[in-house]
N, C-alpha and C positions, 0 to 999 in steps of 0.2 A: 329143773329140780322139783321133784315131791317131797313136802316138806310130813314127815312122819305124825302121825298122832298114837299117842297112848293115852288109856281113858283107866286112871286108877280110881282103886278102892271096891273093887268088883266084891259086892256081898251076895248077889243072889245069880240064879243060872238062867232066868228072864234076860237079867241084864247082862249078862256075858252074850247071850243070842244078838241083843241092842248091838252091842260093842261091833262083832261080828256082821249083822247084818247092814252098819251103815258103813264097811270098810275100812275098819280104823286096822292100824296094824299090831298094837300089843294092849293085855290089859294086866292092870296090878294089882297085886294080892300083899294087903297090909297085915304086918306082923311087928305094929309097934302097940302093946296093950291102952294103952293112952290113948288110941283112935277110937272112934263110934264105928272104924268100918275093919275093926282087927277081928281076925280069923284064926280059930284052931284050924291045927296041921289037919283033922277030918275034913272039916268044911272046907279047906283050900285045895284038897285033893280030890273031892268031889267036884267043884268048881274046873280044874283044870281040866279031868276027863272028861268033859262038858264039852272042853275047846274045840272045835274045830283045825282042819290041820293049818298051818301056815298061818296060824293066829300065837304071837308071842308073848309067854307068860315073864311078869316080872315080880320077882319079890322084894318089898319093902321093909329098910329095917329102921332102928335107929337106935345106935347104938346094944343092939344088942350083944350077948354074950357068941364065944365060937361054938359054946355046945347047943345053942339055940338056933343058930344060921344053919348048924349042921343036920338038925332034927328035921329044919325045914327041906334042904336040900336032899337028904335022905326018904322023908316022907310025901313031897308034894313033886319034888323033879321042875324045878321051874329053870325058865331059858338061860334069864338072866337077875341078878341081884341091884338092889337100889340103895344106897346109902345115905341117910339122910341126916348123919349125928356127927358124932365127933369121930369118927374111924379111923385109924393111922391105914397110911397107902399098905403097908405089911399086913395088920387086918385086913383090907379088902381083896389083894390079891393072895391072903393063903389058902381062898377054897377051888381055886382053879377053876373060875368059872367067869365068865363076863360080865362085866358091873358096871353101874353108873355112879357117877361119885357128884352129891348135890352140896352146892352151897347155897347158906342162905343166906341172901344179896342185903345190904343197908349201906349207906352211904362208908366209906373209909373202908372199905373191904377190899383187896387189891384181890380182883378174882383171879388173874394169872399168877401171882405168886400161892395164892391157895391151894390151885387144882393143879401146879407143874411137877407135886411130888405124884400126883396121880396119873401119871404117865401113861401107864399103861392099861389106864381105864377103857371102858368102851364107847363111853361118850361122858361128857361133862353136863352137870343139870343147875340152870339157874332158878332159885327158888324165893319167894318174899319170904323175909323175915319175922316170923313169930316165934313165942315161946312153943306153942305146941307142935312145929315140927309141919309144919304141911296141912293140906288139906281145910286151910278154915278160909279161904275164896279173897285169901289180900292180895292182893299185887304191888307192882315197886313200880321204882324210877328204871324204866326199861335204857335210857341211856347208860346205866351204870356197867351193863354187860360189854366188853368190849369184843370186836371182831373177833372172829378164832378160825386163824389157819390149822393149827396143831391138833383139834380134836374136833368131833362134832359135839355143838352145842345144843341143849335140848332145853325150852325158855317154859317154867311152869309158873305159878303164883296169879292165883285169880285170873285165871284167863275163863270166857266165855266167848258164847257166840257173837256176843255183840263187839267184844274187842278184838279174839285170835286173830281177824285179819288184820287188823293193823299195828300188831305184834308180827304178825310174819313179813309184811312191808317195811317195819320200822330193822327187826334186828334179825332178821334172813336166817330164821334157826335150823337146824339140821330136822328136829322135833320139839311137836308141842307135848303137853303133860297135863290132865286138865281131871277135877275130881270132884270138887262141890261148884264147877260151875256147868254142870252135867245132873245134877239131883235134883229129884222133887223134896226129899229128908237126906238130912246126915243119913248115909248108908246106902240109899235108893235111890238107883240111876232112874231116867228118864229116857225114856225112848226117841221123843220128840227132840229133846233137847242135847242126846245123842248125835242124832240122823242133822239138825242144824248144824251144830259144833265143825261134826269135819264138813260138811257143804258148804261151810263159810272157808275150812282151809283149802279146799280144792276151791274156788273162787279166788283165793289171795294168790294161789299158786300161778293160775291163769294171769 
């Protein structure tokens, strides 16, 4: 098994080259305003036609509105959608498009009752618990994710080079998700820290 990586919050088109050049396989384009790495629909579609082919773009929401998912889909065309708020399974499957649907994991959280309305998600995403939604490099009690025959799992929340592998040994994800533990700044990937990131998950894989 190859265990997937996606390296969100792509702000600049250096760093989408990074993304690309060290193998990863998607990169995310945030579109929740509350981020330091959120994007006008310009800047996200300049970025995607950047992409290289067989490189997969995902959009991040949280909580937003349907005339706003729709602007995006309309204006940027990305692969697939990310969820990362409160979203009813009806909100994420009314745009007909493939999505991941994230919780964000803290003790008492029954993660199979959460994500079994999200059936027909395209994979499930376990995320640490903050107020701001992602992206600020915490992580959790990774035992708290339980095995998943029914979907694949995709394990984000402060993961870096120094730990992803022993997040892929401890909870065998489908995909990782990794975004400030990849920057030099809020917003600025790292090339370096890139190109390490996935050489430690192909390392874990082996």
């Amino acid at each position: 098994m190859r265990t997937r990586v996606k390296i969100c919050g792509i702000t600049r088109v250096e760093d989408l080259r990074a993304v690309a050049d060290a193998g990863a396989d998607a990169f995310g384009l945030v579109f929740y305003p509350a981020s330091p790495r959120f994007l006008s629909i310009e800047r996200a579609r300049e970025l995607s036609r950047a992409a290289p082919a067989f490189l997969t773009s995902v959009a991040l929401f949280v909580n937003a509105s349907t005339e706003e998912v729709r602007q995006v889909l309309d204006g940027v065309r990305p692969h697939a959608l990310q969820f990362h708020g409160e979203e009813t399974p009806e909100f994420c499957r009314s745009f007909g498009v493939p999505y991941v649907k994230a919780c964000r994991v803290k003790a008492g959280i029954d993660l199979l009752e959460y994500w079994r309305p999200f059936s027909d998600a395209c994979a499930w995403l376990a995320d640490a618990w903050v107020e701001e939604y992602g992206g600020a490099g915490t992580g959790f009690d990774w035992s708290l994710v339980p095995a998943l025959r029914e979907k694949p799992l995709v394990l984000s929340g402060g993961l870096a080079c120094e730990n992803v592998g022993e997040a892929i040994r401890r909870v065998k994800p489908w995909g990782v998700d990794v975004s400030s533990g990849v920057e030099s700044a809020k917003g600025v990937k790292d090339a370096a820290k890139i190109a390490a990131f996935v050489a430690e998950v192909r390392n874990a894989d082996r």
